[in-house]
Residue frames as a rotation matrix with the C-alpha (Angstrom) as fourth column:
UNK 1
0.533 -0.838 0.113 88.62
-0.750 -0.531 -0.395 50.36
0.391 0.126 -0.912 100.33
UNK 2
0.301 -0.232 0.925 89.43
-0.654 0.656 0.377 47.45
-0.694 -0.718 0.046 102.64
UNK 3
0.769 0.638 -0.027 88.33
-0.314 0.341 -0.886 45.38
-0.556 0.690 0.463 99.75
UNK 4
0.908 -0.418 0.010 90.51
-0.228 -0.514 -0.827 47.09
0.351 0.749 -0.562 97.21
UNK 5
0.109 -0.967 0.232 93.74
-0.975 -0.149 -0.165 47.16
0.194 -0.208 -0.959 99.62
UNK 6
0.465 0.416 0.782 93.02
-0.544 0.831 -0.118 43.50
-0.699 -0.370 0.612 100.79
UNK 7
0.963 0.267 -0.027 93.97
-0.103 0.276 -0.956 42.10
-0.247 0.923 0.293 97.38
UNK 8
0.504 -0.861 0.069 97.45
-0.667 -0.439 -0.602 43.76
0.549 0.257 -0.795 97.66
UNK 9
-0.068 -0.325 0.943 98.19
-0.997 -0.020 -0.079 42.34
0.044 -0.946 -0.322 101.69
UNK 10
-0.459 0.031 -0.888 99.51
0.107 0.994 -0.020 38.86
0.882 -0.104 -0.460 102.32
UNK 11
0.444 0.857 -0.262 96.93
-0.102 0.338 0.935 37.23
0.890 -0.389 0.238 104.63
UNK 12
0.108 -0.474 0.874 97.42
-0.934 -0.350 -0.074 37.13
0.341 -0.808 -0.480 108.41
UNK 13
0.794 0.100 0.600 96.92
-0.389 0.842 0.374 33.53
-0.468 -0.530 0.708 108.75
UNK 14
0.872 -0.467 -0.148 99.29
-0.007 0.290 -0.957 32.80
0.490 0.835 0.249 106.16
UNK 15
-0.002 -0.959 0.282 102.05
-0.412 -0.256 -0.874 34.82
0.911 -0.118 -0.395 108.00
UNK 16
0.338 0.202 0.919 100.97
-0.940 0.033 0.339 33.87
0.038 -0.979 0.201 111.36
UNK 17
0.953 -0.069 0.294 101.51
0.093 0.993 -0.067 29.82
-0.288 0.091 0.953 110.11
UNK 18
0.828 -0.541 -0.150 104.53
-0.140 0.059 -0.988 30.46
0.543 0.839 -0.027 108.70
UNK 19
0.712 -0.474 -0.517 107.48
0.699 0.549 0.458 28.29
0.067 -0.688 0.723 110.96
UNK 20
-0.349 -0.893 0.285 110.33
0.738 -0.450 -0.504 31.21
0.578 0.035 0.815 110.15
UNK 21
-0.337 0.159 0.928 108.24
-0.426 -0.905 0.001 33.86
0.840 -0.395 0.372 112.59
UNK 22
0.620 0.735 -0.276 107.09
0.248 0.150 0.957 32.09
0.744 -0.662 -0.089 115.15
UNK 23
-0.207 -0.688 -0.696 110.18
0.895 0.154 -0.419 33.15
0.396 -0.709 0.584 117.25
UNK 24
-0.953 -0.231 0.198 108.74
0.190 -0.960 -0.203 36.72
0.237 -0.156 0.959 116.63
UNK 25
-0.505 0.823 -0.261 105.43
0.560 0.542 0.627 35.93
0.657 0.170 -0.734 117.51
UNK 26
0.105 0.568 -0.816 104.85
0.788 -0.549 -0.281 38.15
-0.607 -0.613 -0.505 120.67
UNK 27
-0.130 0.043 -0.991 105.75
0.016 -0.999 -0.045 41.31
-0.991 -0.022 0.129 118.62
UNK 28
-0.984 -0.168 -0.059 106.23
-0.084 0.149 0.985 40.49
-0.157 0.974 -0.161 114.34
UNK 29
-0.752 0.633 -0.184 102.87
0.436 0.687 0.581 38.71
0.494 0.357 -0.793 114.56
UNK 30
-0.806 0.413 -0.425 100.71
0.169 -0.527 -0.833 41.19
-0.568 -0.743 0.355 116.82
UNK 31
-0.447 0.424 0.788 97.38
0.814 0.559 0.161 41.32
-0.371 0.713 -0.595 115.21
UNK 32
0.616 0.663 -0.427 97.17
0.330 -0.708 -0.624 44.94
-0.715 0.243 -0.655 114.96
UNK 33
-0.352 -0.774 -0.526 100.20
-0.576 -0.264 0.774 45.17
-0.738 0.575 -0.353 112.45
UNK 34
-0.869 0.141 0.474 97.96
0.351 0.851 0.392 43.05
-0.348 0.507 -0.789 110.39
UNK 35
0.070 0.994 -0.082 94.42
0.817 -0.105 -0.567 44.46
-0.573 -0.027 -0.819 110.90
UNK 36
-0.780 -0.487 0.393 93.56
0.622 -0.538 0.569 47.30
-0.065 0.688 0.723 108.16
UNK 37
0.396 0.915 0.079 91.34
0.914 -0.401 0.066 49.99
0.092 0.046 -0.995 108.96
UNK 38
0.736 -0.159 0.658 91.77
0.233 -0.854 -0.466 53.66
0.636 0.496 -0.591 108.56
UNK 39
0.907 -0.280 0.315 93.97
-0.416 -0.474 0.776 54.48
-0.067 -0.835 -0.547 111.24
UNK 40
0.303 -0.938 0.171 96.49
0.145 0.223 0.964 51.91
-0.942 -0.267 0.204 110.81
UNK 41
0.043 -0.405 0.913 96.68
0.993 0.118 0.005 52.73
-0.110 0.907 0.407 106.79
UNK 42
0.787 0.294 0.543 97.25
0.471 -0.855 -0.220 56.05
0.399 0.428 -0.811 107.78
UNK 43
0.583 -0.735 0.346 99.75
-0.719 -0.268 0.641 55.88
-0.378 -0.623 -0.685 110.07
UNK 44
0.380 -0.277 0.883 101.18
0.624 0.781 -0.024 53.00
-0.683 0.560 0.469 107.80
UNK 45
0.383 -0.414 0.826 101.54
0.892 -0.066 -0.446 55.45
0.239 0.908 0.344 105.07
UNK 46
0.936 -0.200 0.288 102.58
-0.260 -0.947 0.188 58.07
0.235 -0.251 -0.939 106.81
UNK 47
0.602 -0.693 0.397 105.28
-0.469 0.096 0.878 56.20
-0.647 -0.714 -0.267 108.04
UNK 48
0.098 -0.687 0.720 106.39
0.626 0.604 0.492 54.75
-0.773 0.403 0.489 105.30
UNK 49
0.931 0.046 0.361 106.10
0.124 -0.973 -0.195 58.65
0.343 0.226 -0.912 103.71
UNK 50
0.804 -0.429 0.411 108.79
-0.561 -0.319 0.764 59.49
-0.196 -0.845 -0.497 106.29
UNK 51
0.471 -0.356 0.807 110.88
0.201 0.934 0.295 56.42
-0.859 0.023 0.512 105.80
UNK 52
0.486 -0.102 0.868 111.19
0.787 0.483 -0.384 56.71
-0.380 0.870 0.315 102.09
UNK 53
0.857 -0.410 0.312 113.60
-0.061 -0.683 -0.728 59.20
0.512 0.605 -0.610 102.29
UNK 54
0.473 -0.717 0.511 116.19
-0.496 0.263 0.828 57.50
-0.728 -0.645 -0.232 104.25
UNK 55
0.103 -0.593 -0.799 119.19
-0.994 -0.098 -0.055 56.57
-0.046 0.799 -0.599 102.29
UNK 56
-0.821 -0.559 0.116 119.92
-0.555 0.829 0.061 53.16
-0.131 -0.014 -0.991 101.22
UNK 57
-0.197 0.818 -0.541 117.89
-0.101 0.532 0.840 49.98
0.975 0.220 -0.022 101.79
UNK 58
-0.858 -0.507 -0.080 117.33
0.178 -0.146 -0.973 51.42
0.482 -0.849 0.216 104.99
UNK 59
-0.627 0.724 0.288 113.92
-0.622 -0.688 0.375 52.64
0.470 0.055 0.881 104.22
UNK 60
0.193 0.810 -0.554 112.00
-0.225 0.586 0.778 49.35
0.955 -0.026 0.295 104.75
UNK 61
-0.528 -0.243 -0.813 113.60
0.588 0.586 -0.557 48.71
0.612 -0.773 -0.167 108.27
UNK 62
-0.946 0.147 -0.290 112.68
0.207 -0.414 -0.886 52.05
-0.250 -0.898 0.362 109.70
UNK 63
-0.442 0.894 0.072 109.39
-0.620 -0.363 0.695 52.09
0.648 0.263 0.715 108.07
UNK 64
-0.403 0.034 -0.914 109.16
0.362 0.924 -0.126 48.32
0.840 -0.382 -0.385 110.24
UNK 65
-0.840 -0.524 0.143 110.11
0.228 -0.579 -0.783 50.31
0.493 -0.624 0.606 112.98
UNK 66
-0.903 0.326 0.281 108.17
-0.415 -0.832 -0.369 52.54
0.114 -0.449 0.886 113.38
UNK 67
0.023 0.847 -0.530 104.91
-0.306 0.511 0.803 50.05
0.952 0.143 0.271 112.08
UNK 68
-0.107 0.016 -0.994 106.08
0.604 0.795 -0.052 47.77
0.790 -0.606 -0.095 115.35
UNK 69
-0.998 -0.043 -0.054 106.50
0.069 -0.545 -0.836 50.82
0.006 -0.838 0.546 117.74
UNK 70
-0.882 0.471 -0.024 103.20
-0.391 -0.760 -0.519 52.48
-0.263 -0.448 0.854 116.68
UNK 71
-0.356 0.711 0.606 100.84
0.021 0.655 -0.756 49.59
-0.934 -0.256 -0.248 115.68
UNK 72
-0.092 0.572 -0.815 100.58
-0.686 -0.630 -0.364 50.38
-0.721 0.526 0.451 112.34
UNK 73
0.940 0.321 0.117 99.39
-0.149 0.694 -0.704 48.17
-0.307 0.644 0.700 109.28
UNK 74
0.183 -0.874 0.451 102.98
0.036 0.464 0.885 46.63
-0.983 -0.145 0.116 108.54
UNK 75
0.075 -0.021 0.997 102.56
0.750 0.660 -0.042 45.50
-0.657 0.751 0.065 105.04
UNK 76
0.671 0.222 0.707 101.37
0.630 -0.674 -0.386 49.02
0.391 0.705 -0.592 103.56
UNK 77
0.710 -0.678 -0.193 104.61
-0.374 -0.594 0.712 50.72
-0.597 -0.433 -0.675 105.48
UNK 78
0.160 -0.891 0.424 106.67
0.199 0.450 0.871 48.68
-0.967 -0.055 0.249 103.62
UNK 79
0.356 0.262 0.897 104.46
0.918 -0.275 -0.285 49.32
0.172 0.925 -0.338 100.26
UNK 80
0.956 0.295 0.000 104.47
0.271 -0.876 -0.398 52.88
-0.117 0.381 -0.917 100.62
UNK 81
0.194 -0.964 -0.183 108.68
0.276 -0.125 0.953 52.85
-0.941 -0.235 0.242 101.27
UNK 82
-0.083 -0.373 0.924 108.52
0.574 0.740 0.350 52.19
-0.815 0.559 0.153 97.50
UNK 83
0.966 0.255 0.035 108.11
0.215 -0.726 -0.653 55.78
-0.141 0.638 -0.757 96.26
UNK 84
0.476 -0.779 -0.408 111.58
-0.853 -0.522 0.001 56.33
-0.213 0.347 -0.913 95.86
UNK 85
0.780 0.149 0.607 113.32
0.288 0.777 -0.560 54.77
-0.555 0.612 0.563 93.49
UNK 86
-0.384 -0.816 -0.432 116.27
0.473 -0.576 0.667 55.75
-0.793 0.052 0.607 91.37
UNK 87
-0.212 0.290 0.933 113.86
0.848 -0.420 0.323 57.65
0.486 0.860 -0.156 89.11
UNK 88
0.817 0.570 0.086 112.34
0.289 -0.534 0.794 59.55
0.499 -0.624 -0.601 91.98
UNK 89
0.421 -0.604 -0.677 115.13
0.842 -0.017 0.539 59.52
-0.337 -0.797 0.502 94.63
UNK 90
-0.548 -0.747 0.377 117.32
0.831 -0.536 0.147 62.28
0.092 0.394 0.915 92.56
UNK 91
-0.109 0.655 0.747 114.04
-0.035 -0.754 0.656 65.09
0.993 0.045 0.105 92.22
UNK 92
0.521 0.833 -0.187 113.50
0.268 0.048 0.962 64.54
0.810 -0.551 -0.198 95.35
UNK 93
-0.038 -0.860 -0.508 116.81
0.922 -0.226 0.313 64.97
-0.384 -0.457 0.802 97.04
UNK 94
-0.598 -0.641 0.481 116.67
0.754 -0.653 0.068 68.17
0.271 0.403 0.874 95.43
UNK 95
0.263 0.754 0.602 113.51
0.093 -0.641 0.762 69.41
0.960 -0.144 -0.239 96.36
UNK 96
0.792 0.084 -0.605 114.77
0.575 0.231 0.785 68.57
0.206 -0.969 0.135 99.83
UNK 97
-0.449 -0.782 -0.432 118.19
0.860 -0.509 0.028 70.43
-0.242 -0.359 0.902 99.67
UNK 98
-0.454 0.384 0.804 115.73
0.458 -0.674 0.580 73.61
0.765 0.631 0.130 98.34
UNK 99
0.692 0.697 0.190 113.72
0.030 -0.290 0.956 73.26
0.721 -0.656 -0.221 101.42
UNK 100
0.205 -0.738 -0.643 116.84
0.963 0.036 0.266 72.74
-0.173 -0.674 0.718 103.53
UNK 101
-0.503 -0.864 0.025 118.49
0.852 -0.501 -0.153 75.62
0.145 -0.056 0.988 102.14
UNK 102
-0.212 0.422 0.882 115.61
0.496 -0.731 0.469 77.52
0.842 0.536 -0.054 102.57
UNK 103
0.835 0.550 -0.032 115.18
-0.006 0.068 0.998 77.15
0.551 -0.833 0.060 106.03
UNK 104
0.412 -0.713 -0.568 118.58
0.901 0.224 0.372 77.19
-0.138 -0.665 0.734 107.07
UNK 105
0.921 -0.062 -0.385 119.54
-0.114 -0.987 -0.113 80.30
-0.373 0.147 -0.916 104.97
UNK 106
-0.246 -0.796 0.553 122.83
0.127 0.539 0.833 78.27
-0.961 0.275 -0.031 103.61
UNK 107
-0.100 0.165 0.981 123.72
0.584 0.808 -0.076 78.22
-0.805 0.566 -0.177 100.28
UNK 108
-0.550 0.294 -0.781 123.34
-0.405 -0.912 -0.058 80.48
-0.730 0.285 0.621 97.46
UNK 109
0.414 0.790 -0.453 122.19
-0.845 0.148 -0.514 77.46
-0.340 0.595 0.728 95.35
UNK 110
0.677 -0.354 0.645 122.80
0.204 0.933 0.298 73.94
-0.707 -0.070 0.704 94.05
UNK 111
0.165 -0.920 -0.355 126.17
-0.874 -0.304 0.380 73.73
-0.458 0.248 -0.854 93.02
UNK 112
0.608 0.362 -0.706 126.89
-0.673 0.707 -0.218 71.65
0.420 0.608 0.673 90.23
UNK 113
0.630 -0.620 0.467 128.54
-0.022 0.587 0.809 67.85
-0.776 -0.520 0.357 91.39
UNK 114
-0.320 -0.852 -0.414 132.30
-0.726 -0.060 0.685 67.81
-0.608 0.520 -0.600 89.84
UNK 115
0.591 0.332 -0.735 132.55
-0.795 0.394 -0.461 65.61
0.137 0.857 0.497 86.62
UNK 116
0.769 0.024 0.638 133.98
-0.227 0.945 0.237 62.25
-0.597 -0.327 0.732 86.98
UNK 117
0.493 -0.536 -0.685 137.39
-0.858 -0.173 -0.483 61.16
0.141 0.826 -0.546 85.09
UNK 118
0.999 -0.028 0.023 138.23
0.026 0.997 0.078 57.90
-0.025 -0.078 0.997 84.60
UNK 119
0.537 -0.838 -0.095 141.76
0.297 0.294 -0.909 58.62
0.790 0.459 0.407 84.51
UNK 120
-0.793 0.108 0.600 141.64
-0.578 -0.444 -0.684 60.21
0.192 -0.889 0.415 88.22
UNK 121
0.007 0.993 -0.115 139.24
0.052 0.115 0.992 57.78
0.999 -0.013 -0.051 90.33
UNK 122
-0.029 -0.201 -0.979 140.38
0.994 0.099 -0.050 58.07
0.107 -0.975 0.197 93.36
UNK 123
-0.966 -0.199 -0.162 140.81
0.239 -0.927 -0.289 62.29
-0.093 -0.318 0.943 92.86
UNK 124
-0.511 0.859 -0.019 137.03
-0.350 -0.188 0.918 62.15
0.785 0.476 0.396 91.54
UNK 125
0.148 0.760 -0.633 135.86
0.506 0.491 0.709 60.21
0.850 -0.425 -0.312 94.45
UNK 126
-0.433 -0.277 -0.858 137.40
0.769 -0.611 -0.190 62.71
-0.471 -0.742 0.477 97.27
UNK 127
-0.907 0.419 0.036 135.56
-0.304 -0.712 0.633 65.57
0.291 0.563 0.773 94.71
UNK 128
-0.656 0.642 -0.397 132.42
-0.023 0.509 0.861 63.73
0.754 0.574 -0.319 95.19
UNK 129
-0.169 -0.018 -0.985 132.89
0.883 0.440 -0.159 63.10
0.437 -0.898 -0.059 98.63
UNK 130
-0.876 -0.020 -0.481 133.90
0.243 -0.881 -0.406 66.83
-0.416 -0.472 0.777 99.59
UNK 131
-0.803 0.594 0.042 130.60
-0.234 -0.381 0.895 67.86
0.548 0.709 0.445 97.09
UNK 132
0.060 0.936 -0.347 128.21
0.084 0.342 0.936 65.84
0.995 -0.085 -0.058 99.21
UNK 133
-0.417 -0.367 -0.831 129.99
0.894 0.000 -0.449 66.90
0.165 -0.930 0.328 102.29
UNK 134
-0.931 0.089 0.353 129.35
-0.008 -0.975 0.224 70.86
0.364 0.206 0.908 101.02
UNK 135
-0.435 0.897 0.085 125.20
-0.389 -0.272 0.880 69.82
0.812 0.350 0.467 101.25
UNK 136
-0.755 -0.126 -0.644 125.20
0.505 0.516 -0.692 68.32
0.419 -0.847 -0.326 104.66
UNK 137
-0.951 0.286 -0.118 123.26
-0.109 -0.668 -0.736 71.07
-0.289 -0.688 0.666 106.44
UNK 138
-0.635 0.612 -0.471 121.02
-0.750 -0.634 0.187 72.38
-0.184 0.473 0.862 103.97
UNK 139
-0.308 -0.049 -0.950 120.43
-0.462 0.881 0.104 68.75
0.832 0.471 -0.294 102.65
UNK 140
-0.685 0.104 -0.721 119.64
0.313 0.936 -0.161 67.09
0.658 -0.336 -0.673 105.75
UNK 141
-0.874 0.298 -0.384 117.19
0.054 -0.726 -0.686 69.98
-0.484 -0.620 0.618 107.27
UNK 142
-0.268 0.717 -0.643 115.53
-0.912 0.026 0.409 69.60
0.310 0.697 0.647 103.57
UNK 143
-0.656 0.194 -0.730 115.11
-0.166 0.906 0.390 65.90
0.737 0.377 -0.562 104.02
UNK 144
-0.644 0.536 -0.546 113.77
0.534 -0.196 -0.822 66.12
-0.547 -0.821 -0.160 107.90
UNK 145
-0.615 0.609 -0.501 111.35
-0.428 -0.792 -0.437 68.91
-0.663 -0.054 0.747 106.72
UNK 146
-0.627 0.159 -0.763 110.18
-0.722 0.250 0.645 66.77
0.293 0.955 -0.042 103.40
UNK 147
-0.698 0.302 -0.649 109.79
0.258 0.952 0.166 63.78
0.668 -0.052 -0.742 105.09
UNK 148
-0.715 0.472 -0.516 107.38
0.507 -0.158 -0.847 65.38
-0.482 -0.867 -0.126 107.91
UNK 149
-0.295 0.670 -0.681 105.38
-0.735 -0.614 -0.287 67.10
-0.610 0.416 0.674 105.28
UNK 150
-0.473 0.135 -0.871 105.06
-0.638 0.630 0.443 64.26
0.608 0.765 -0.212 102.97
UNK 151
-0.879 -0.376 -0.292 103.87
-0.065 0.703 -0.708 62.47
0.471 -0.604 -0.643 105.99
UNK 152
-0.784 0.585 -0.209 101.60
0.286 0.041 -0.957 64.37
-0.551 -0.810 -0.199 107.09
UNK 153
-0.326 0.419 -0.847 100.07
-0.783 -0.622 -0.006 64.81
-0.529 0.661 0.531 103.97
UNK 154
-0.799 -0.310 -0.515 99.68
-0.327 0.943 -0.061 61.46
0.505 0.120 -0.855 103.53
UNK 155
-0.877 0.338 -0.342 98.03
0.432 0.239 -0.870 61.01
-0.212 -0.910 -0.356 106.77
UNK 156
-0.581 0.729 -0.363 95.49
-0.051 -0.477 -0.877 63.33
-0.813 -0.491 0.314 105.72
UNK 157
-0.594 0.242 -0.767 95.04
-0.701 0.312 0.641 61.89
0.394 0.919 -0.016 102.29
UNK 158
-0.680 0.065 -0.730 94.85
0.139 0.989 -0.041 58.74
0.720 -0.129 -0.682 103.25
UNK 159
-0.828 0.531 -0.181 91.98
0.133 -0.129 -0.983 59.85
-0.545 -0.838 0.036 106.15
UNK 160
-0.501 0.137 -0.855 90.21
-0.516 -0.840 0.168 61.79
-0.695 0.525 0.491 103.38
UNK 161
-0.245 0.264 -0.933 89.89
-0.947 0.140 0.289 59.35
0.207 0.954 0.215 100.94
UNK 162
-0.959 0.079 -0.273 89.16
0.162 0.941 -0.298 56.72
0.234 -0.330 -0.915 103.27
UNK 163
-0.505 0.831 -0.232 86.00
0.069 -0.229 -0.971 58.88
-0.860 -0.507 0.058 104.50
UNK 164
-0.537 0.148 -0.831 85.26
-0.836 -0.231 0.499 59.58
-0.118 0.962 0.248 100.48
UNK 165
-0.454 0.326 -0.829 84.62
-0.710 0.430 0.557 56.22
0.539 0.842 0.036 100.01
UNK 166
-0.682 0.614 -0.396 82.68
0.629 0.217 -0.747 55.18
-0.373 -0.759 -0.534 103.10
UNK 167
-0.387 0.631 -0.673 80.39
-0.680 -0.688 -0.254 58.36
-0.623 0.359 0.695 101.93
UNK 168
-0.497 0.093 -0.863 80.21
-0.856 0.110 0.505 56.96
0.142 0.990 0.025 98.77
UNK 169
-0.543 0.328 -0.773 79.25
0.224 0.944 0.242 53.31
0.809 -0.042 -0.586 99.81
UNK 170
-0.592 0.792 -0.151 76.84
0.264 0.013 -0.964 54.67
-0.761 -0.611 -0.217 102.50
UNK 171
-0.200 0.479 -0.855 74.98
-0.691 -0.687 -0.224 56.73
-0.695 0.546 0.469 99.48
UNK 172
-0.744 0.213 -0.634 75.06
-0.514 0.424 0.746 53.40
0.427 0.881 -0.206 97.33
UNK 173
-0.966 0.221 -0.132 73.75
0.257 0.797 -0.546 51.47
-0.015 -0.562 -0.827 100.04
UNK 174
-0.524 0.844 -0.115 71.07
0.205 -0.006 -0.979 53.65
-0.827 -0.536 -0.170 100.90
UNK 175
0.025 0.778 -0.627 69.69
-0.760 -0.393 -0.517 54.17
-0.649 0.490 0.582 97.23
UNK 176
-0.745 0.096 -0.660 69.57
-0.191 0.918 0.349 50.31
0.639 0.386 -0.666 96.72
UNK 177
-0.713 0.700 -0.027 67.28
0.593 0.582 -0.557 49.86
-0.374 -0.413 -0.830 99.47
């Protein structure tokens, strides 16, 4: 699995040599934000699980984040940000305002967003604005609650399927010798 992910991950000497980081060097360059063994690509992709539902191009900082706070594999936090997308990002924002509105009790359901008129853009963008104001609650309870489940499902993938294939490669090993 190392192997396999190894292939993906710029090298640590590489980044370590590289003159634009050495100012960050006590914390950017730490050699467990580098090292890749089950723990930190689990808490790597958990965090960047979590992350990848922050708006904007916000995701990769706080996936950083959180890599530098809790030691995790840097590189694959930043990979894993990269499930959402503007194919993804829309289903998902909905499954979150579902789980929002379930849990808050808000809502009687998703209300369609107003319709855009190019001859009104300024009344269409205050429509738009109040519309995405309306889903605050529900919407940001759904997204907290997503992102902690998607996380921690992750986490326990990513454990899972790291032990899978140890198993596996103890069982080849031992019916080659």
């Amino acid at each position: 699995m190392r192997r396999f992910l190894r292939k993906w991950l710029p090298d640590h000497q590489i980044i370590h040599g590289n003159r634009w980081l050495r100012p960050f060097e006590n914390s950017l360059l730490h050699p467990r934000l580098w090292h890749l063994n089950r723990h930190s690509a689990a808490g790597a992709v958990a965090a960047g699980l979590f992350c990848g539902l922050i708006p904007g191009p916000f995701q990769m900082i706080g996936a950083a984040i959180l890599a530098l706070i809790f030691r995790f594999n840097l590189p694959l936090a930043l990979f894993t940000t990269l499930y959402t997308n503007p194919f993804t990002i829309v289903p998902l924002y909905l499954v979150a305002y579902q789980i929002g509105r379930v849990a808050t009790g808000e809502g009687a359901g998703f209300v369609e967003p107003p319709e855009f008129a190019l001859g009104a853009p300024l009344a269409s963008l205050e429509a738009m604005l109040n519309w995405m104001l309306g889903l605050g609650k529900p919407l940001g309870v759904g997204l907290i609650l997503l992102a902690l489940g998607l996380a921690a499902i992750g986490y326990v993938a990513t454990h899972l399927a790291w032990r899978y294939h140890l198993v596996c490669a103890w069982r080849r090993r031992r019916f080659r010798s």
